[in-house]
C-alpha positions in Angstrom: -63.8 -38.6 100.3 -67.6 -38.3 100.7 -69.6 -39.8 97.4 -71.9 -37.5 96.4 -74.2 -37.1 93.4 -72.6 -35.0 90.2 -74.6 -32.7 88.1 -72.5 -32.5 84.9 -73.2 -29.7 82.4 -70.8 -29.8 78.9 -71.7 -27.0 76.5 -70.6 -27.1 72.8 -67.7 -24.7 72.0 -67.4 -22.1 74.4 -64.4 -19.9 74.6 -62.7 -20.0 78.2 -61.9 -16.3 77.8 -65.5 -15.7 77.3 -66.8 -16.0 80.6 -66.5 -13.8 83.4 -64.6 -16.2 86.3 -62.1 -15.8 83.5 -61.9 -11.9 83.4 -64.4 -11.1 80.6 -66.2 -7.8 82.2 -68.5 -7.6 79.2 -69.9 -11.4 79.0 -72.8 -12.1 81.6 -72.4 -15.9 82.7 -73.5 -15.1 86.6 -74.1 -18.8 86.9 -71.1 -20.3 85.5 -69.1 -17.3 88.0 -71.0 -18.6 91.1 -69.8 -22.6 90.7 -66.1 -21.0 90.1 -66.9 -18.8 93.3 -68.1 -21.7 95.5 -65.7 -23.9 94.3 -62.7 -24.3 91.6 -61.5 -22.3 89.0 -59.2 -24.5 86.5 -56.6 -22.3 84.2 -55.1 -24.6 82.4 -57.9 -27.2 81.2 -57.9 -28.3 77.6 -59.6 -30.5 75.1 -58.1 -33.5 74.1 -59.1 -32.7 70.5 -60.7 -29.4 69.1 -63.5 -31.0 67.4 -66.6 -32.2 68.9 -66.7 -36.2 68.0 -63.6 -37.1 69.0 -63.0 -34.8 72.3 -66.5 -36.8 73.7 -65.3 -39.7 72.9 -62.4 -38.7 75.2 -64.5 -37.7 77.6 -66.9 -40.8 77.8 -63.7 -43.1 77.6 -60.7 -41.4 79.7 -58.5 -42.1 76.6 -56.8 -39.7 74.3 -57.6 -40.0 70.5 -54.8 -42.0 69.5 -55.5 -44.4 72.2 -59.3 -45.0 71.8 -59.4 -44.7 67.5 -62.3 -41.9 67.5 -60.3 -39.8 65.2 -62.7 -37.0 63.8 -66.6 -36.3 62.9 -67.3 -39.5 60.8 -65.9 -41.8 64.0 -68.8 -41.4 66.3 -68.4 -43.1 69.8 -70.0 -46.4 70.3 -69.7 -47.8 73.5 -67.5 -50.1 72.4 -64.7 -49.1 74.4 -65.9 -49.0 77.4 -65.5 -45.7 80.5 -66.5 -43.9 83.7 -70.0 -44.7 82.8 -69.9 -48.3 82.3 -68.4 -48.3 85.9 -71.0 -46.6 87.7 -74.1 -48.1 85.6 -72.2 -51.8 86.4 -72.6 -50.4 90.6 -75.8 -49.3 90.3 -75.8 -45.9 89.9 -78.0 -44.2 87.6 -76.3 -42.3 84.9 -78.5 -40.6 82.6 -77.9 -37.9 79.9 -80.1 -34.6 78.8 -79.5 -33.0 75.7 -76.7 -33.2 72.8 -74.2 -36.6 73.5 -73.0 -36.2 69.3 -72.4 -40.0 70.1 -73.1 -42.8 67.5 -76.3 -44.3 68.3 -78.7 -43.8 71.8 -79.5 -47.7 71.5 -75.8 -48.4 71.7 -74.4 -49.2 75.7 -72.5 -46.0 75.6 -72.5 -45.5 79.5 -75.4 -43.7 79.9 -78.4 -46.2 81.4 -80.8 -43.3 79.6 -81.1 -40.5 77.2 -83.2 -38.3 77.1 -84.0 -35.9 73.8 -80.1 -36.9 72.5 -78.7 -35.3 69.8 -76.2 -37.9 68.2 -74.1 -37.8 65.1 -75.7 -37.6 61.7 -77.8 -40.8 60.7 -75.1 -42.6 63.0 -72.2 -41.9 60.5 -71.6 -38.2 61.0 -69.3 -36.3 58.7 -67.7 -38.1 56.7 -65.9 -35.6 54.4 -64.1 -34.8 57.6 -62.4 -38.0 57.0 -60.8 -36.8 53.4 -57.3 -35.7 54.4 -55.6 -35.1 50.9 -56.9 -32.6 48.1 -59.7 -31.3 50.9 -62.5 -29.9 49.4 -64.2 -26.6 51.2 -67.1 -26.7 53.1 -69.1 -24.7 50.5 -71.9 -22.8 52.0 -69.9 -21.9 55.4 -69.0 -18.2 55.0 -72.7 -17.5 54.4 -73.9 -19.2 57.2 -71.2 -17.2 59.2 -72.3 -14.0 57.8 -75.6 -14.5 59.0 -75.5 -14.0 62.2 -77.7 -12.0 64.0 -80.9 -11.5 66.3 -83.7 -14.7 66.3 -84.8 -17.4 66.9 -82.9 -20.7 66.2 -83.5 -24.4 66.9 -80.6 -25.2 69.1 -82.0 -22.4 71.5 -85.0 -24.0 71.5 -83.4 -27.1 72.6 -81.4 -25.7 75.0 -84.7 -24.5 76.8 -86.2 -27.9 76.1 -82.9 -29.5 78.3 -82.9 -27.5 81.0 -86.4 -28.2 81.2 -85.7 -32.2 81.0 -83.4 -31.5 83.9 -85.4 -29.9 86.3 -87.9 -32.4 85.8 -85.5 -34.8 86.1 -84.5 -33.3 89.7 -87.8 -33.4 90.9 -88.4 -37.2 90.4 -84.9 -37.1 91.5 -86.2 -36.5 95.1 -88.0 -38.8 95.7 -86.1 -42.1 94.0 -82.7 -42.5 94.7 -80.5 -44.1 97.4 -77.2 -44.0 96.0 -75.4 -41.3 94.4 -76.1 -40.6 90.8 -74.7 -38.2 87.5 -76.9 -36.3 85.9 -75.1 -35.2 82.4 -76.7 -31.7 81.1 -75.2 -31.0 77.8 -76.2 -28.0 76.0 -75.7 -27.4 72.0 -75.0 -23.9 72.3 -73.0 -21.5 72.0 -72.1 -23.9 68.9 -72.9 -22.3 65.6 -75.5 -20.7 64.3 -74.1 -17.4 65.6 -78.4 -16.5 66.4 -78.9 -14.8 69.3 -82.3 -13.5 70.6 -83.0 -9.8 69.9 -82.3 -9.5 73.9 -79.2 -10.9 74.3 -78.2 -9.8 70.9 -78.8 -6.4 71.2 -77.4 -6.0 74.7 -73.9 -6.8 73.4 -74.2 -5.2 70.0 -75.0 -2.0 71.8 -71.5 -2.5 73.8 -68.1 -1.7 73.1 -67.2 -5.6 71.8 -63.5 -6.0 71.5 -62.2 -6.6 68.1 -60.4 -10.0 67.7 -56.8 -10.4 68.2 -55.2 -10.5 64.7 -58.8 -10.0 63.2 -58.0 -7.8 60.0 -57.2 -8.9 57.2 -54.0 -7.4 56.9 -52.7 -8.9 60.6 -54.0 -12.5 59.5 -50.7 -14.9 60.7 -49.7 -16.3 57.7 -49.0 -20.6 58.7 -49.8 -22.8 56.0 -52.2 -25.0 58.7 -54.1 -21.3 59.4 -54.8 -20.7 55.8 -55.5 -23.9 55.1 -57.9 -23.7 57.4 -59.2 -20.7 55.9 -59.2 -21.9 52.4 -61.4 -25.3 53.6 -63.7 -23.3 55.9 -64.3 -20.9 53.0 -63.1 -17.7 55.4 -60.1 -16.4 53.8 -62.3 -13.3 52.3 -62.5 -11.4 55.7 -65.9 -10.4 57.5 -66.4 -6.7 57.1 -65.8 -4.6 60.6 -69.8 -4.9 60.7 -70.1 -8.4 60.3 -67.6 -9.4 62.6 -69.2 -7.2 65.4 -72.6 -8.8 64.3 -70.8 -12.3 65.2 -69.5 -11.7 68.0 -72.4 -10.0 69.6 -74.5 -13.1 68.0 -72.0 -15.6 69.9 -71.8 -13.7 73.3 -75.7 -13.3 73.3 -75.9 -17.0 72.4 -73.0 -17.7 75.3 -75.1 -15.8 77.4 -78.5 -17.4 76.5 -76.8 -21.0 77.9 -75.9 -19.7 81.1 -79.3 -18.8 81.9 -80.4 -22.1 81.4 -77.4 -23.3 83.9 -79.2 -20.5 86.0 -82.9 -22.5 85.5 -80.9 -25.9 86.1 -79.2 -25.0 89.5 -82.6 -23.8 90.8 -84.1 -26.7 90.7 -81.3 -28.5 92.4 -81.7 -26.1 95.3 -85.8 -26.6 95.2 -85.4 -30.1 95.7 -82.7 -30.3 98.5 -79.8 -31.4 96.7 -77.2 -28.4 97.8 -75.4 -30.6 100.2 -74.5 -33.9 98.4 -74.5 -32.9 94.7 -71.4 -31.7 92.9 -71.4 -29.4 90.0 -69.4 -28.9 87.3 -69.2 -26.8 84.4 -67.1 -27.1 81.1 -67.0 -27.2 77.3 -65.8 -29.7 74.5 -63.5 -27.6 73.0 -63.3 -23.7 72.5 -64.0 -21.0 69.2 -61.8 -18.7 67.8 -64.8 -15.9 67.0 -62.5 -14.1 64.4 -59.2 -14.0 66.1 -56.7 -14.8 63.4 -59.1 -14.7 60.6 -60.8 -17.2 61.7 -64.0 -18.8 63.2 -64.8 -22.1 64.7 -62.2 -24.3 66.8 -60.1 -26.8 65.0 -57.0 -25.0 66.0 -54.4 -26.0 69.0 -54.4 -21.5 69.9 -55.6 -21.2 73.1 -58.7 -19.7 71.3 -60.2 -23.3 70.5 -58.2 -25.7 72.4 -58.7 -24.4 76.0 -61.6 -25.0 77.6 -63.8 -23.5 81.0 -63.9 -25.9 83.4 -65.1 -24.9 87.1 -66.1 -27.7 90.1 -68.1 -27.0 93.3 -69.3 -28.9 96.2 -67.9 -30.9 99.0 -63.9 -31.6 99.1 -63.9 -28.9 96.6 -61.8 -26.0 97.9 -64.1 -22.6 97.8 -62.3 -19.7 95.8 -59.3 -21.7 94.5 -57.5 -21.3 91.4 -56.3 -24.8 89.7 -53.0 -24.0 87.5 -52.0 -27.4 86.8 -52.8 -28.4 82.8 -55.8 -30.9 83.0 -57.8 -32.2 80.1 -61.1 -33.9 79.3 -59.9 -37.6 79.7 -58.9 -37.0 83.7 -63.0 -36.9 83.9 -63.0 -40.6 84.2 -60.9 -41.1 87.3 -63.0 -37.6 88.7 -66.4 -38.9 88.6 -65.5 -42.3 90.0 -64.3 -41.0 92.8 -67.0 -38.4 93.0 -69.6 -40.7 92.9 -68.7 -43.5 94.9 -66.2 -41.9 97.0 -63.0 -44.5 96.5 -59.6 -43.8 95.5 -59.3 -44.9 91.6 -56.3 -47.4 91.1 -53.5 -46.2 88.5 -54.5 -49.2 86.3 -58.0 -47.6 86.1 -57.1 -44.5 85.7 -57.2 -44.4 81.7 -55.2 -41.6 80.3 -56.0 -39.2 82.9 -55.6 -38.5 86.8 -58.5 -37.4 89.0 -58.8 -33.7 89.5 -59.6 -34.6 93.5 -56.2 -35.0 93.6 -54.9 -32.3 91.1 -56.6 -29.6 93.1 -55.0 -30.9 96.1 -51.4 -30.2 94.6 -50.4 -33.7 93.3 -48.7 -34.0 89.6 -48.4 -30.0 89.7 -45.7 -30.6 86.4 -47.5 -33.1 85.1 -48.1 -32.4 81.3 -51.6 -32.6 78.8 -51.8 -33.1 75.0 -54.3 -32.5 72.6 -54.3 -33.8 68.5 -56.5 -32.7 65.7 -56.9 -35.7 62.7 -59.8 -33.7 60.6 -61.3 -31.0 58.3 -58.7 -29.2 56.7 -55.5 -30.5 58.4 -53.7 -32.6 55.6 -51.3 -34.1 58.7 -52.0 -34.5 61.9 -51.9 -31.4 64.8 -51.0 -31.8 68.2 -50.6 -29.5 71.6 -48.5 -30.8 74.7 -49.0 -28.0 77.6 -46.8 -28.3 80.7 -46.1 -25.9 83.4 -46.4 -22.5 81.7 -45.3 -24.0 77.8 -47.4 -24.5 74.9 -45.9 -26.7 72.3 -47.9 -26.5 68.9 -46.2 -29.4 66.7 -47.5 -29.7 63.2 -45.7 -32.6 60.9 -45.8 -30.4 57.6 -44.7 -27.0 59.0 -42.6 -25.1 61.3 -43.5 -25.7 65.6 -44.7 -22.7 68.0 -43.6 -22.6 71.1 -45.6 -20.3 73.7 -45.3 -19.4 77.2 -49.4 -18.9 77.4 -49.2 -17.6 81.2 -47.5 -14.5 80.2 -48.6 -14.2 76.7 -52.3 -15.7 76.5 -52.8 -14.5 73.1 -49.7 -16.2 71.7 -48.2 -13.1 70.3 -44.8 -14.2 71.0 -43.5 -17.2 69.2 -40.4 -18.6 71.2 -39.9 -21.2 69.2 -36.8 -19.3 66.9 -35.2 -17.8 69.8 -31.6 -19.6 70.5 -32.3 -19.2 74.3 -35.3 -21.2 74.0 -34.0 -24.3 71.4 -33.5 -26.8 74.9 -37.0 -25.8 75.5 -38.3 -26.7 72.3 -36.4 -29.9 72.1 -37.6 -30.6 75.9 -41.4 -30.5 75.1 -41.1 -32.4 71.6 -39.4 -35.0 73.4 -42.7 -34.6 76.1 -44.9 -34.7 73.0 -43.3 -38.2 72.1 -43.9 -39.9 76.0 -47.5 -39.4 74.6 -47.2 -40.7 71.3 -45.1 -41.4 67.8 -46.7 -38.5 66.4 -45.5 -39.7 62.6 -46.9 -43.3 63.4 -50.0 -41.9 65.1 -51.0 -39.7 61.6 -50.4 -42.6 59.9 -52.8 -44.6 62.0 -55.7 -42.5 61.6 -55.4 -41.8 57.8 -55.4 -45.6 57.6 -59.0 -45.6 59.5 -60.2 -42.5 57.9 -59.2 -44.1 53.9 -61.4 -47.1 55.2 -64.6 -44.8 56.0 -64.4 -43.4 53.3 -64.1 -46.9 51.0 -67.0 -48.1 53.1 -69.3 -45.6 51.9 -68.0 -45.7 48.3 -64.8 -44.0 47.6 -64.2 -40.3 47.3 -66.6 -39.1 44.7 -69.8 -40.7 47.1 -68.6 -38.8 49.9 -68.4 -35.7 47.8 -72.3 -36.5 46.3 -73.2 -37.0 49.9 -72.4 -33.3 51.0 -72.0 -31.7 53.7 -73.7 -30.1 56.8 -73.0 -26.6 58.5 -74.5 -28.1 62.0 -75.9 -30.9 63.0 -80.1 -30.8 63.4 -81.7 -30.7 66.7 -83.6 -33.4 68.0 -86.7 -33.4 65.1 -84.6 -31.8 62.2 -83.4 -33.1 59.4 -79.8 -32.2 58.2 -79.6 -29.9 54.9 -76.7 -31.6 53.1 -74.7 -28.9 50.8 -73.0 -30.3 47.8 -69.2 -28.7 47.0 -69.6 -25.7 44.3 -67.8 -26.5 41.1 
């Protein structure tokens, strides 16, 4: 396979069925369309956990949660175990990063050789209420921040110009420096929270006919006790008036649509400067957002909503106009940009947790299976997702499973899971659940690391003084802790 140099853009909870590869007429991502159109389109691509700390973690790593300890927002990623990065730095490649890493510390050997204008966890400890898994408190101040969405200005669209900027600089000097193949590692903040769109953008979509969410009123809410948990903890379970909702939703495509215009700026520059030819590209998220479907807003869940991601690949060995079916996740990045960048087959033994999408798109391990598992806010046991061929298993340790066939029901309208003609089914893809992990074991693991956070920083009651944060500041903020209303 011919090495080439990667471009790498990750933006911060985009919904796959927001984009218009994906069949969304009304959403305007031209730029995220064209790398599906020149190259891959992957279906089935997940995050291996719907929060953004630990699904980078799996990224930078090529290790599932359980496997590399980074349970939830208060487990930043340090380096310390080591990934894809480490490799290519350690070979001489440059691997540099623009823009949000939510990492622990930029002065930590995380696998990138620079950053530039990072946005890393919270005063290098993040969230640590996240790590409180019995008697949750609720994020007090969230349903206001939700409820004000709208047209403006924000700070994470200002740094979403301010990276795209970085990286066409970044290609220019590119030009004229390197000899070997590098990875350039564009990461935008939005269409992560605030829901802030500007006026022109906003008010294109808020003039539209926006789709209501699936099983957005109040009255059609599922009723699972891990969905109104949820609810109860992110302080949504009083419903968003018909106005607000479409106020949110315009907010979040405008903000959606906002990013891809800075892919648009990005992929210019790489064109200026003569890197068309030996420069793959690739597009996805960290995880997904619900936008009201469900009652509910934010990712967190294992529904398709939050846990599946966009993920699109062009450039050369990458087969123009194809459609990727197989289930593939975050962590088979490792193996990928190895063999991307220095064009070498990646042993088994080096393959972490995942398998290189080189060879997924080429038809090997088309039954192979993914997994995703959630360890934070609002879940008091641990969640977890196994997808293979067209099944969803959703396996909670406190409640009743869901079993899904998400090809022919995407929005999970149909739970199989009480169906008598589908019980070997269910007990099939538990039982493929547990090749993964000891799901039992694995909860107990993380409360076990999560009860020692939160004794390192004092006990329960510190955390709770501490507060809490609705979104992490840009570059040059500072965070606006919220204490819990009595």
């Amino acid at each position: 396979m011919k090495p080439t140099n990667v471009l790498f853009f990750m933006s911060d909870q985009h919904a796959r069925h927001i984009t218009g590869c994906y069949g969304n007429e009304l959403i305007r991502t031209p730029n995220i369309d064209k790398i599906a159109e020149k190259g891959a389109r992957y279906d089935a691509a997940y995050t291996p956990c719907p929060i953004c700390v630990p699904a980078r973690a799996c990224f930078a790593t090529g290790q599932y949660t359980h496997n590399n300890k980074y349970w939830d927002n208060a487990h930043p990623y340090d380096g310390k175990v080591t990934g894809w990065g480490h490799e290519l730095i350690a070979r001489g490649h440059r691997v540099e990063s623009i823009g949000k890493l939510h990492y622990q510390d930029e002065k930590n050997a995380d696998g990138f050789s620079t950053h530039h204008i990072p946005l890393n966890v919270v005063d290098g400890t993040g969230d640590p209420q996240s790590s409180i898994r019995e008697d949750i408190p609720v994020r007090s101040g969230n349903h206001e921040a939700i409820a004000a969405a709208g047209p403006g200005d924000s700070s994470y669209l200002d740094y979403d110009q301010q990276i795209a900027d970085t990286a066409c600089d970044w290609l220019k000097e590119a030009a004229t420096k390197d000899d070997k193949p590098w990875v350039l590692f564009v990461s935008f903040v939005c269409p992560h929270p605030p829901y802030t769109a500007r006026p022109e953008h906003f008010d294109y979509y808020q003039n539209k006919d926006m789709p209501y969410p699936y099983q957005g009123l109040h009255e059609e809410w599922p009723d699972k006790p891990a969905l109104n948990e949820l609810r109860r903890v992110l302080e949504i379970d009083t419903p968003f008036s018909v106005e607000e909702t479409k106020r949110i939703s315009s907010a979040y495509y405008g903000t959606v649509n906002s990013m891809d215009d800075r892919i648009g700026e990005v992929l210019k520059a790489l064109e200026q400067h003569g890197f068309d030819d030996n420069t793959r590209i690739v597009y996805t998220s960290d995880h997904g957002e619900s936008l009201g479907q469900r009652g509910l807003y934010g990712k967190f869940t294992m529904h398709e909503d939050a846990a599946a991601v966009p993920l699109v690949m062009s450039g050369p060995d990458i087969s123009q106009g194809s459609v990727v079916n197989t289930p593939v996740t975050l962590v088979d990045f490792h193996s990928t940009l190895l063999e991307m960048v220095t064009g070498e087959e990646v042993s088994k033994e080096n393959s972490g947790d995942g398998l290189s999408l080189m060879k997924i798109q080429n038809g090997e391990s088309a039954d192979r299976s993914v997994i995703s598992e959630y360890h934070a806010v609002a879940s008091n046991y641990a969640w977890y997702l196994v997808r293979k061929e067209n099944y969803k298993l959703i396996y909670y340790l406190d409640a009743p499973n869901e079993l899904y066939d998400v090809v022919n029901d995407p929005l999970e309208s149909n739970d199989l899971s009480g169906l008598p003609e589908h019980a070997d089914l269910l007990q099939s893809m538990e039982a493929e659940l547990r090749t993964f992990l000891d799901p039992e074991a694995c909860d107990q693991e993380a409360k076990a690391s999560q009860a020692a956070i939160i004794d390192r920083f004092g006990g329960r009651d510190a955390v709770m003084n501490r507060g809490t944060f609705i979104n992490s500041p840009a570059p040059g903020e500072d965070a606006d802790f919220l204490q819990e209303e009595k």
